[in-house]
C-alpha positions in Angstrom: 104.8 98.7 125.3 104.1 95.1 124.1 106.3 94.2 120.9 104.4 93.2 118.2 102.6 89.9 117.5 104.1 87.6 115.0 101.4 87.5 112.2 102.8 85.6 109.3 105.8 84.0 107.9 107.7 80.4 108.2 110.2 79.9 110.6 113.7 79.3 109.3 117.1 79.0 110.1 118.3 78.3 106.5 121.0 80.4 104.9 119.1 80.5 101.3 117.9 83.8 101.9 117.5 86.9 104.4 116.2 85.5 108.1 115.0 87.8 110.7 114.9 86.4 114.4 113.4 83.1 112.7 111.2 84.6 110.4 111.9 84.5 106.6 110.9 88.0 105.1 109.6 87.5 101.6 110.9 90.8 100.5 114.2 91.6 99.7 114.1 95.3 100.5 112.4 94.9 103.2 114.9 92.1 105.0 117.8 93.8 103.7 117.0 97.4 105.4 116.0 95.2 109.1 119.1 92.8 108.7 121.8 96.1 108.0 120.3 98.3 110.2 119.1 95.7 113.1 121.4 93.2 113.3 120.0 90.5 115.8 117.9 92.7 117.5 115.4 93.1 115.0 111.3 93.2 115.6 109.2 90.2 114.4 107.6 91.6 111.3 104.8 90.8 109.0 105.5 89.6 105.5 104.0 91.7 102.4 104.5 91.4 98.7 105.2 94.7 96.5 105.7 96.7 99.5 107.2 99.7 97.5 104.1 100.2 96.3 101.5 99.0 98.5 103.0 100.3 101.8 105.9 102.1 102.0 104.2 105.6 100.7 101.9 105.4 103.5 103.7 104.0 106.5 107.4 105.2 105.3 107.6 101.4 106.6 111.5 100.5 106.2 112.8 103.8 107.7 110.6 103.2 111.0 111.6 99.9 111.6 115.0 100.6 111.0 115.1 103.2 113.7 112.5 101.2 115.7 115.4 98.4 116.1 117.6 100.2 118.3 115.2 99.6 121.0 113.7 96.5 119.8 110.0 97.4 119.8 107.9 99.1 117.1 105.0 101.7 118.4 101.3 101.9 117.3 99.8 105.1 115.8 96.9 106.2 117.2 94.2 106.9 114.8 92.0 109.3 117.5 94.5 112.7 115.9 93.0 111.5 112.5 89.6 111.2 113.8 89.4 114.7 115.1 88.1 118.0 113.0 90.5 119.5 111.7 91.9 122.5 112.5 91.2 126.1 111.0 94.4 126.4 109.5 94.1 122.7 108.1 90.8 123.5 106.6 92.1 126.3 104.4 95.8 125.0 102.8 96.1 123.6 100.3 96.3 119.6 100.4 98.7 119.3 97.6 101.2 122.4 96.0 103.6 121.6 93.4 105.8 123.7 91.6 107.7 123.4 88.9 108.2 119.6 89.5 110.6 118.2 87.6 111.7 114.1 87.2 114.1 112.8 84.4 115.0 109.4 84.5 118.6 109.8 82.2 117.7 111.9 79.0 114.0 110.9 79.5 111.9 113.3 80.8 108.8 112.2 82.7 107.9 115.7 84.2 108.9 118.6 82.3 107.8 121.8 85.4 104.5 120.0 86.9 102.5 122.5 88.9 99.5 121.6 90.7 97.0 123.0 93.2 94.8 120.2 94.9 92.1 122.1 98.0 91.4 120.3 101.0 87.8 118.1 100.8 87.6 118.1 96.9 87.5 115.3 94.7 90.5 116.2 92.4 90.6 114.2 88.9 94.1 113.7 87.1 94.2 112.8 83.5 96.2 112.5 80.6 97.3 110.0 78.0 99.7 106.8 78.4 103.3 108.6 78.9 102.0 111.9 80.2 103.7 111.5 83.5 100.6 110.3 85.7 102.5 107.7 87.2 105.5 109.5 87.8 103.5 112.5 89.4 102.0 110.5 92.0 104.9 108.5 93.1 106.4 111.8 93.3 103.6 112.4 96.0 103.6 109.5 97.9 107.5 109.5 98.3 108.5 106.9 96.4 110.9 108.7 94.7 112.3 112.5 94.6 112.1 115.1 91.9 115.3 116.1 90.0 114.3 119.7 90.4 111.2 121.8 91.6 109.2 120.9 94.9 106.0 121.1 96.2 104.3 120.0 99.7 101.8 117.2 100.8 99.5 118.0 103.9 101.2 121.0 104.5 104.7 119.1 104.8 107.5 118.8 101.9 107.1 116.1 99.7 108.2 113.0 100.9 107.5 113.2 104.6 106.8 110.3 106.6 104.4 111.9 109.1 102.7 113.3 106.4 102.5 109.8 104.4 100.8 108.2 107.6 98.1 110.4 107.1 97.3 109.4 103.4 95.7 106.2 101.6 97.1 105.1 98.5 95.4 102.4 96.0 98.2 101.7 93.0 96.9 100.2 89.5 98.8 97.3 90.4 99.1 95.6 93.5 99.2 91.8 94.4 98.1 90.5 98.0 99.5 87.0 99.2 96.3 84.4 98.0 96.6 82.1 101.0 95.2 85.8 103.3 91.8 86.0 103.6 90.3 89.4 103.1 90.5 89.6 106.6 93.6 89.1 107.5 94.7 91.5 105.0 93.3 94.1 106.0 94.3 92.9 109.6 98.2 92.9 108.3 97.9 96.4 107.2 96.1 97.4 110.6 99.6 96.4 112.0 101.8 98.0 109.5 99.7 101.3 109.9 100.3 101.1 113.6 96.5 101.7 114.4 95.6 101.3 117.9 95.3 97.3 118.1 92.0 98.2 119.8 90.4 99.9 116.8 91.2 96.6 114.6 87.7 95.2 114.6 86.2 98.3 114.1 88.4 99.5 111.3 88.4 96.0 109.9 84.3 95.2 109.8 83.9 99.1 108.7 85.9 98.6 105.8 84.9 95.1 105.0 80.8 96.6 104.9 82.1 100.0 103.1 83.8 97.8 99.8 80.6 95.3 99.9 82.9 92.0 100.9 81.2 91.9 104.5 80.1 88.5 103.3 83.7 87.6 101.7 85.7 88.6 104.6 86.6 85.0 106.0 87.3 83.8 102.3 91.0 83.8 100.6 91.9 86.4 98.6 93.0 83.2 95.8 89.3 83.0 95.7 88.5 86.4 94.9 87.4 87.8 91.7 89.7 90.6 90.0 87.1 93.0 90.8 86.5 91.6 94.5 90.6 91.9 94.8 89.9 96.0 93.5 87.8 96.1 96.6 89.9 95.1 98.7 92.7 97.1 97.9 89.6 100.2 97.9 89.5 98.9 101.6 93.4 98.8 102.8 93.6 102.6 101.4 90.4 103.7 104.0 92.1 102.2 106.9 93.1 104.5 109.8 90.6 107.6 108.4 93.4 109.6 105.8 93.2 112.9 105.2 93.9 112.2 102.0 93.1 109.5 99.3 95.3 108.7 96.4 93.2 106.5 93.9 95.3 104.8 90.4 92.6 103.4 88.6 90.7 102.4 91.1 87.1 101.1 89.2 89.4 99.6 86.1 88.3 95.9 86.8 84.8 96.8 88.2 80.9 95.9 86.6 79.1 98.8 86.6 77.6 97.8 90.1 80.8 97.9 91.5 81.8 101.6 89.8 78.8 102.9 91.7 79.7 101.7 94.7 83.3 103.3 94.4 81.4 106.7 93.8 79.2 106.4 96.5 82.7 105.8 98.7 83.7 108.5 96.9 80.8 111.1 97.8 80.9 109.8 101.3 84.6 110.8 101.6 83.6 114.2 100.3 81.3 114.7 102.5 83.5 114.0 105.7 85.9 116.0 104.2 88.5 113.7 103.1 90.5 114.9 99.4 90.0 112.2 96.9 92.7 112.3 94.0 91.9 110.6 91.4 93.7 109.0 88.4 91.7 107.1 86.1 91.6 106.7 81.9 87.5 106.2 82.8 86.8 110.0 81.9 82.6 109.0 82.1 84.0 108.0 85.8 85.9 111.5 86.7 83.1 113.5 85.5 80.4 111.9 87.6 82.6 112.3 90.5 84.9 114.4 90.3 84.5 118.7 91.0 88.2 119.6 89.7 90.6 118.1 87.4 93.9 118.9 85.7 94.8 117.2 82.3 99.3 116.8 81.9 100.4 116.1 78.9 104.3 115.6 78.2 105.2 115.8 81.5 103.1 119.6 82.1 99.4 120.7 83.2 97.3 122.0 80.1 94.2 122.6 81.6 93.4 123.0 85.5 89.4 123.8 86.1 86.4 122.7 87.5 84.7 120.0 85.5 81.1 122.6 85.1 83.4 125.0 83.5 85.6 122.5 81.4 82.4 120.4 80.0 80.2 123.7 79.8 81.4 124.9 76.3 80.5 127.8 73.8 78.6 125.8 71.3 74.9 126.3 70.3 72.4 124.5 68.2 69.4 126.5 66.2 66.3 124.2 64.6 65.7 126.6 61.6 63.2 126.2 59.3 61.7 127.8 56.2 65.8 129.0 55.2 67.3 128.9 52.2 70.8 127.3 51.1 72.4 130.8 50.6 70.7 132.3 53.7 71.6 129.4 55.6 74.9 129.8 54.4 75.1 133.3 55.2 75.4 132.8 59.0 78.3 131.5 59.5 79.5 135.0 59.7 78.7 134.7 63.4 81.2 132.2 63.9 82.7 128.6 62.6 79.4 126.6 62.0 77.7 123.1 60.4 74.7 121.9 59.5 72.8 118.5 60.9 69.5 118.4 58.9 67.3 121.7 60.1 69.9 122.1 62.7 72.5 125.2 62.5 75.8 124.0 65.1 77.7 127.1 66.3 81.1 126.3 68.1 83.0 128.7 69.8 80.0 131.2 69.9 79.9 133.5 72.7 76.2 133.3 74.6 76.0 137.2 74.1 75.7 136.8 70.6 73.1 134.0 70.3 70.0 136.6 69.9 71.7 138.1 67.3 71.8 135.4 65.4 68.1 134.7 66.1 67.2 138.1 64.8 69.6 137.6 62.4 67.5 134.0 60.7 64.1 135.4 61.4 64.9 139.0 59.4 66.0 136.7 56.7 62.7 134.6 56.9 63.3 131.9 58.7 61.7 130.3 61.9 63.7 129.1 64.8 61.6 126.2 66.4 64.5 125.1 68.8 67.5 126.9 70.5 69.8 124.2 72.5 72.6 125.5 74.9 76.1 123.1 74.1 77.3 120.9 76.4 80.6 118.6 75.5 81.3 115.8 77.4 85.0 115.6 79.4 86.6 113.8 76.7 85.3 115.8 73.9 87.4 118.9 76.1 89.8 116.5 76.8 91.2 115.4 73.1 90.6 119.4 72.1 92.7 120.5 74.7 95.3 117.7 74.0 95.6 118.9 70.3 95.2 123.1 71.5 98.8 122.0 73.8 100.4 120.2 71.2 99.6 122.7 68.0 
C-alpha cells in the first residue's frame, strides 16, 4: 500500500520542538505519542489543531499511528462497510446504553449514576443546565476519557472502542481549524485522518461542501469565514465517511435562523437514512422541532427520559366561561389547582377524564362554556418544572 501523502506542515530540522521525518507537528500530543512510539520510522502526518477534541474520538488517531509505525505505513478505511444496510441485529440494539455511569474529577462529581437508552435512527436530544454533566457525558461517549465507575456501550461495543469511534461523527462546541485551509482542504485533511478510501475524496468532499450550503465557499480560507460559515464546516467534517452515529454539541449556536433550518433539514435527512442524531444544545425551540426523544440530567443524573409528544403534551386545560359568578367561579377549583385569565378558567394537572365533569359542573351552576382548549406546554416550560420536581 502507498504511504500517505504529505499534506501540510513546514519542514524542519530545528531542535525547538518535536520533528517527525522533517515535518514539524503542531501538536504536542500528537508528536509526542509518534516520536516515543516511532522513533525514526515514523509516517508523514498531517498537522491539526485541538485534536483531542476534533479527532481523536472518531479516528482513536494517536493509538493507530502509533501501532501503524512498526511497519511504517498507515491504512485507509474503507467507507463501502458504512455504506451498506445494516444488519438485522444492528437495526434493533440499542445505539447507546449506559449504566450507572459515574465520573468524579477529585471530590467533584460530574456524573453522579448516568443511565441512558439512545435507539438506533432516532434523533435523541440531551439537555440540562450549565454544570449538569452534558459535557462530561459525551466525552465519556466519544472516549476521551473513562468513567470512574459504571459502563455502558457505543454501537454495540464498550465505551471507548476505537472501531466503534470510526463509525461515529462528532461536532464539539468548540473547535478551531488552521485559517490559512480552505474549506476544502479541511475537509480533505480529515478525508485522510478518517482513512476513507482516497477514491471517495471528491465525492465525500463536494457532497459535504453542497449538504452545509459552502459549495460556493469551498476554495476560500477558513480565516475568511464567518463564525456561522466555520459552524458549517465543522457540520461538514462530522458527515464525512457516512457514521452511524452523529454526536452534535451545539451545533446551530452561532447560526441566523437560515442557517438553523438548514441544520434541521440535515438533521431529518439523517433520520431518514437511518443515522442516530444526538443532540446537545441549550436551543430547547431547536430540540423540539427536531428532536423525537430527549433526556434532561441534572447534577450529574437523568430526571426525565420521554418522547418530546409526551413531555410537551401536558394535563392542563383552559374553559371560556361566561355568565359565572365570583363565588361559582371560585367553587371549581375543587377539580384541581386552577387560575383565572379574564373569562378564562386554567386547570393544571387535570386529568382529560375529568374535563366533562367540570363542564357539567359550570353549566349546572349557570354558566356557558363558549371555549374548551386542550394544554400544550412548550419543552422548556417541562423543562424548568422538572428541574425544580428533581431538586424539591
Amino acid at each position: 500500500m502507498e504511504p500517505p501523502q504529505r499534506l501540510l506542515g513546514t519542514r524542519s530540522r530545528s531542535n525547538s520542538g518535536p520533528v517527525t521525518d522533517g515535518v514539524r507537528l503542531y501538536h504536542p500530543l500528537i508528536a509526542a505519542r509518534i516520536d516515543g512510539a516511532c522513533g525514526s520510522h515514523a509516517p508523514t502526518f498531517a498537522i491539526i489543531d485541538h485534536v483531542h477534541e476534533t479527532v481523536q474520538p472518531r479516528l482513536g488517531v494517536t493509538a493507530d499511528i502509533a501501532r501503524s509505525c512498526n511497519t511504517g505505513t498507515m491504512t485507509q478505511r474503507s467507507v463501502e462497510a458504512a455504506a451498506q444496510p445494516f444488519s438485522d441485529a444492528r437495526q434493533t440494539e440499542p445505539v447507546i446504553v449506559t449504566h450507572d455511569l459515574v465520573k468524579r474529577y477529585g471530590s467533584t462529581v460530574a456524573l453522579a449514576g448516568l443511565n441512558l437508552t439512545v435507539g438506533r435512527g432516532e434523533v435523541f436530544g440531551f439537555l440540562g443546565p450549565n454544570g449538569a454533566g452534558k459535557t462530561t457525558a459525551v466525552k465519556l461517549l466519544v472516549g476521551l476519557t473513562s468513567p470512574t465507575s459504571g459502563g455502558g456501550s457505543l454501537l454495540g461495543a464498550p465505551l471507548g472502542d476505537r472501531e466503534a469511534r470510526r463509525r461515529l461523527g462528532y461536532l464539539p462546541e468548540l473547535f478551531r481549524y488552521q485559517p490559512w485551509l480552505t474549506g476544502r482542504e479541511v475537509l480533505r485533511l480529515h478525508c485522510e485522518l478518517a482513512r476513507l478510501e482516497r477514491g471517495s475524496w471528491q465525492s465525500e468532499i463536494e457532497g459535504a461542501l453542497v449538504t452545509i450550503g459552502l459549495e460556493g465557499r469551498g476554495d476560500d480560507r477558513v480565516a475568511t469565514y464567518s463564525k456561522g460559515m466555520q459552524q458549517r464546516l465543522g457540520l461538514g467534517v462530522a458527515l464525512l465517511g457516512q457514521p452511524e452515529l452523529v454526536l452534535l454539541d451545539e451545533p446551530t449556536s452561532a447560526l441566523d435562523p437560515v442557517g438553523r433550518q438548514d441544520v434541521r433539514r440535515i438533521i431529518a435527512g439523517l433520520r431518514a437514512r437511518g443515522v442516530t442524531v444526538f443532540l446537545n444544545s441549550h436551543l430547547l425551540g431547536e430540540v423540539e422541532r427536531v428532536c423525537d426523544r430527549v433526556a434532561i440530567v441534572d447534577r450529574g443524573r437523568v430526571v426525565a427520559s420521554q418522547p418530546v409528544s409526551e413531555l410537551v403534551a401536558g394535563r392542563s386545560v383552559r374553559i371560556q366561561v361566561r355568565g359565572l359568578g365570583p363565588a361559582d367561579r371560585a367553587s371549581m377549583a375543587r377539580f384541581g389547582r386552577m387560575a383565572e385569565d379574564g373569562e378564562w378558567l386554567v386547570f393544571a394537572d387535570v386529568d382529560p377524564e375529568r374535563v366533562p365533569d367540570i363542564v357539567a359542573a359550570i353549566v349546572a351552576a349557570g354558566g356557558r362554556v363558549a371555549a374548551v382548549l386542550p394544554g400544550r406546554e412548550s419543552l422548556e416550560e417541562r423543562f424548568f418544572e422538572l428541574l425544580a420536581e428533581g431538586r424539591a
